[in-house]
N, C-alpha and C positions, 0 to 999 in steps of 0.2 A: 497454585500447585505446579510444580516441574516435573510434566509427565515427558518419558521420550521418543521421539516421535518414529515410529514403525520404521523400518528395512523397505517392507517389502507393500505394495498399495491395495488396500483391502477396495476391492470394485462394488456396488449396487449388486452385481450379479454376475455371474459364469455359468458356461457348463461342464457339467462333470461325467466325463468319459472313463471307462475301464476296457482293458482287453477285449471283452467281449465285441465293443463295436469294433472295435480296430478290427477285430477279424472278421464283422461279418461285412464292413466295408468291403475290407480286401478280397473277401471270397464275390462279391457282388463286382465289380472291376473284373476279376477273372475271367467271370462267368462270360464277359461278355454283351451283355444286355445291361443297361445304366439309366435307361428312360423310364418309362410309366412302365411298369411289369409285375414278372413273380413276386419280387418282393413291395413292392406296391400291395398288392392283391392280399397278401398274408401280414402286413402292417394293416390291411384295413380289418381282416378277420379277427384279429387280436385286439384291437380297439374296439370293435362294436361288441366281443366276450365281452372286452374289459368293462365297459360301460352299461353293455347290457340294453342293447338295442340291436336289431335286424338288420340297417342298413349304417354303414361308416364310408366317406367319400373323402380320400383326401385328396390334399387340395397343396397348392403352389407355399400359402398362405394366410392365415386368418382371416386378411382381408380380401385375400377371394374365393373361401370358402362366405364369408358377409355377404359377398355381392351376387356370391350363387345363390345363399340364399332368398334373397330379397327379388332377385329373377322370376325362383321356381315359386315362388306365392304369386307371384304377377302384378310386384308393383309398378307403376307406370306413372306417366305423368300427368298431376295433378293429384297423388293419391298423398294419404299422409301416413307416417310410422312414428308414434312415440317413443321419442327415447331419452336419457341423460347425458346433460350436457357435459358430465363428467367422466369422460371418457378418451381415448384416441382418436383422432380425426380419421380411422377408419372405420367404424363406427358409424358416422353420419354417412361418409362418404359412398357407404355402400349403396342408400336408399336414395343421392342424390344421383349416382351413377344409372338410377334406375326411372329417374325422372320426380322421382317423388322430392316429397320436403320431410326435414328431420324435425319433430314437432317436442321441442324440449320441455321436462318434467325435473321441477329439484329435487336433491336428494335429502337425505336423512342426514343428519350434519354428526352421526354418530355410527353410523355402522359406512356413511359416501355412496349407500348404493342408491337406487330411484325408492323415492316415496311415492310407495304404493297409493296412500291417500291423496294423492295429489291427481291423479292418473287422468279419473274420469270427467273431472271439467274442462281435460282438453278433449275429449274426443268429441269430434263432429263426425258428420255423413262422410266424410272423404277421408277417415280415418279406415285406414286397414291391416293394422298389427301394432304390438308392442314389441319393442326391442332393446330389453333390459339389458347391462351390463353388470358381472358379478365381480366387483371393484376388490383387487387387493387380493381375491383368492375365497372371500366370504359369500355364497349363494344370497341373490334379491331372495324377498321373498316371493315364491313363488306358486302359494297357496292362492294368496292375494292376486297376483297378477293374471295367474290363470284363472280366475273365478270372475276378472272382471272381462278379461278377454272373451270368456265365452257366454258371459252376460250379453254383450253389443257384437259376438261372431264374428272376432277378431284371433287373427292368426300370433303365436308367442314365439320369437324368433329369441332366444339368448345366446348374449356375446359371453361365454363361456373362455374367454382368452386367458384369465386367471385361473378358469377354477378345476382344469384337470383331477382328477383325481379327488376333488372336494365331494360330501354328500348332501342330502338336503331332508331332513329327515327319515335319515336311514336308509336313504333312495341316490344313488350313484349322478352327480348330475350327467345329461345328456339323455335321459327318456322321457321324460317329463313336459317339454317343452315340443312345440311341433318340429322343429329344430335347433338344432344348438352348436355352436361353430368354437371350433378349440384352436388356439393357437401353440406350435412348439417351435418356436422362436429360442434362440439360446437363454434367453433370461425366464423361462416357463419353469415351471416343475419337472419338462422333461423337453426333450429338444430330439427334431429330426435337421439340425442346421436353420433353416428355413422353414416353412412349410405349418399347415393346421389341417381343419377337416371339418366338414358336417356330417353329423351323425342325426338319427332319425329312425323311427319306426313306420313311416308313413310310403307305403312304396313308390305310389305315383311321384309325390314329391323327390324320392331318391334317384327314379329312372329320369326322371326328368335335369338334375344336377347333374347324374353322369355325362348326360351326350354335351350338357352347355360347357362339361368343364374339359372337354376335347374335341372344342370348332365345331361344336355339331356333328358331329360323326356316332354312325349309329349302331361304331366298331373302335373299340379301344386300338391302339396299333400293334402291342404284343401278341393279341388274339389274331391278328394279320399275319406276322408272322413266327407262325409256328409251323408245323410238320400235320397239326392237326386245322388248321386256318386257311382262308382264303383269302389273295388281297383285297378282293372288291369291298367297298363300302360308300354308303350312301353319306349325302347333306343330310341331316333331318330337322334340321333346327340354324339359328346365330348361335354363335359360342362364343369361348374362348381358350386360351391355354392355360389353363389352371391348375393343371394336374401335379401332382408327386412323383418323383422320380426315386425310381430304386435305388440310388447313392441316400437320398432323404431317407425312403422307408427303413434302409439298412440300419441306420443307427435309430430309428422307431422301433424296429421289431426289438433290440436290446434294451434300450430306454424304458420301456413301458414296464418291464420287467421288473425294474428298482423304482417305480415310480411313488408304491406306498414306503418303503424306503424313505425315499428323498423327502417326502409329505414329512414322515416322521420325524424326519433330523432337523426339517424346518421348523414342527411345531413345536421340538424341544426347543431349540436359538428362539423363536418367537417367548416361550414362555419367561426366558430368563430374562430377555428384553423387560417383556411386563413384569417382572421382578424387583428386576433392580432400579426399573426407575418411576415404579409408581410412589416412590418417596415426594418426589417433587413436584410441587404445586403448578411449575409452568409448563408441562406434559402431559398432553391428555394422551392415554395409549389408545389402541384402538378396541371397540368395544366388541366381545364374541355375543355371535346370537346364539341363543340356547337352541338344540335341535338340528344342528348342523356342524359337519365336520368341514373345518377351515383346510384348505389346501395351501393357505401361508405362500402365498408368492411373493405377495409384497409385504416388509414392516411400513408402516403409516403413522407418524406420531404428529400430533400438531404441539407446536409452541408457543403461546404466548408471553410476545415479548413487551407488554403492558410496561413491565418495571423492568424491564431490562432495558440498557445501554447498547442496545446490537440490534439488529435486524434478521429477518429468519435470511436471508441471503447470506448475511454478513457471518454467521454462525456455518453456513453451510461452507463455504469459504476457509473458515477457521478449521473445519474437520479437515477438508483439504488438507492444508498445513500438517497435519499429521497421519497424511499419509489415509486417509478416508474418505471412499466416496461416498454421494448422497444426491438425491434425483427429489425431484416432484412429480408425480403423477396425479393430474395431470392439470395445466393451465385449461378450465373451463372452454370446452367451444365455444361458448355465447359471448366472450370475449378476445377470438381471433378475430381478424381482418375479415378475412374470406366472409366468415360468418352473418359478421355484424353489417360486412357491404350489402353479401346477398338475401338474407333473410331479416335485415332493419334489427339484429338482435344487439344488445347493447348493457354496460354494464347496469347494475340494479335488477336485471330479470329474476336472478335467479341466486340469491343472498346466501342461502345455505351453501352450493357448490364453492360462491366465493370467498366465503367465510372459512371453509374447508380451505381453501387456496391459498390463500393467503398466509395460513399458521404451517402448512404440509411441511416436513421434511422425511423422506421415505432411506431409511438407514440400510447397509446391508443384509442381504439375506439370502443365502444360497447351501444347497448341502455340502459343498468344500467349504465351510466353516467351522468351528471348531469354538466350545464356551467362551475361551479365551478369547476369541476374536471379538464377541458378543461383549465380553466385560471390559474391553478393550475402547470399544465406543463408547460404552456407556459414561467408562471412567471419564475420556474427553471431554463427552457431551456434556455432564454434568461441572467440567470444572470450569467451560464456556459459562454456563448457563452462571454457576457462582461468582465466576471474577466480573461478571458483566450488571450483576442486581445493581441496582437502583441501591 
């Protein structure tokens, strides 16, 4: 089929700005103040509403809102945190940063998040939290996870980087969990540039993230200088610079705002994806769990290409050519270098994630989308997928 190939090149992902930030950028610039501040302080208030939790801490980055985390529980070294090996290498790196070891659990080869049933034969004495990841935008379960964490009085850290704005039955994720770390990266469901955050009901655990996530200080610097402040402040802790800055928060406080929105627009593109191409026997779409509202970050389709003439790379390639991108998330940890040098992990461990891996291709999906862009691929994808059968 002579399809022709796009103007203009449809990305994996974008973000999508309107006036409102532009202005409340520029009003934050004016102002004068651009570090950790006002508007810091009021992007935290509005995310912990949002979410529905007491304490919201943002952070540089998901992955150092991860490794605040893993601090303010007190993992250390020699301790161990189970997590999925299907994940971004921040993720592990949080709990190795902390001295511990990232103690990997395969997934569900149908929803990619960690199997639950898996969980409990790793835990030993030197286990001290789980650290499930919510793959693609779809909540682990976390009935299960929580029920066995506090069977063995084990702390629930979830990597919430997908699942903004997702629920878990009928429960907002982010209070649930002893903490939960969001990322708004531009490819998220909503985006501060940069930047994520841990949220939490737990106070000691929150006063504790604040001072780690500015050097130990046991004074933000805005509260320094104001009219109503004084400079002095105390060490009280190691830290780091981890903090949000008000250029970030600016475009979080308008973000948040379209964030069921943006959900929306995705799960309609999502649905027409699983539409139009559950025709075809070499696509598995991805599966919804009943009981939970998807926050659709990522599409995730697997391919086999059994009887096909092409390779999953070779096809991902092919959409190139016409103007389409397409990603994998993500190459299994237990199959990096890093990994396999320093923890002896090696391929075979963990057959589901690789199985997953090996078929992924993750299509476009963002709210500047539009149906047409959606049948746009599919048209492609399927006509790869025809000229290429056995």
């Amino acid at each position: 089929m002579k399809i022709k190939i796009r103007k203009k090149f449809l990305p994996i992902a974008t973000a999508v700005f309107g006036k409102e930030e532009e202005r409340e950028v520029i009003e934050t610039l004016r102002s004068g103040w651009i570090t950790l501040g006002p508007r810091t302080k009021k992007f935290e208030e509005d995310l912990a509403k949002y979410v529905g939790v007491r304490y919201a801490i943002a952070t540089s980055s998901c992955s150092a809102a991860l490794h605040l985390a893993m601090l303010a529980i007190g993992i250390k070294k020699g301790d161990e945190v189970i997590t999925t090996p299907f994940t971004f290498a921040a993720t592990a790196h949080a709990i190795i940063h902390c001295g511990g070891k990232p103690v990997f659990v395969d997934i569900d080869p149908q929803t990619f998040n960690i199997d639950p049933k898996k969980i409990e034969k790793k835990i030993t004495a030197k286990t001290k939290a789980i650290l499930p990841v919510d793959y693609g935008g779809q909540p682990v379960d976390l009935d299960a996870i929580c029920q066995i964490a506090k069977k063995h009085n084990l702390y629930v850290v979830e990597d919430a980087a997908h699942t903004i704005g997702a629920k878990y039955k009928g429960k907002n994720i982010g209070p649930i969990a002893d903490l939960t770390c969001f990322s708004f990266h531009p490819v998220k469901n909503m985006t501060t540039g940069d930047g994520g955050a841990v949220v939490t009901n737990n106070k000691k655990l929150a006063e504790k993230i604040m001072v780690l996530r500015v050097n130990g200080m046991d004074k933000e610097s805005w509260k320094r200088n104001t009219s109503s402040g004084t400079w002095d402040y105390a060490i009280v802790s190691d830290g780091y610079k981890y903090h949000m800055n008000d250029i970030q928060a600016a475009l979080g406080i308008q973000q948040i705002k379209k964030l069921e929105k943006f959900r929306k627009i995705r799960e309609k593109l999502a649905n027409v994806y699983d539409e139009y191409l559950a025709d075809y026997k070499e696509v598995q779409i991805p599966k919804r769990v009943l009981g939970i509202t998807h926050a659709h970050n990522i599409y995730g389709i697997l391919v086999d290409t059994t009887n096909l003439k092409i390779t999953r790379n070779e096809i991902m390639e092919r959409l190139k050519e016409y103007n389409i991108g397409s990603i994998v998330y993500f190459r299994p940890l237990h199959l990096q270098p890093y990994f396999q040098k320093t923890f002896g992990y090696k391929t075979g461990d963990f057959p589901n994630a690789e199985y997953v891996f090996d078929r992924l291709i993750c299509l476009p999906l963002y709210p500047g989308m539009g149906k047409s862009d959606v049948l746009f691929v599919v048209k492609v994808l399927k006509s790869i997928i025809s000229d290429f059968r056995i």
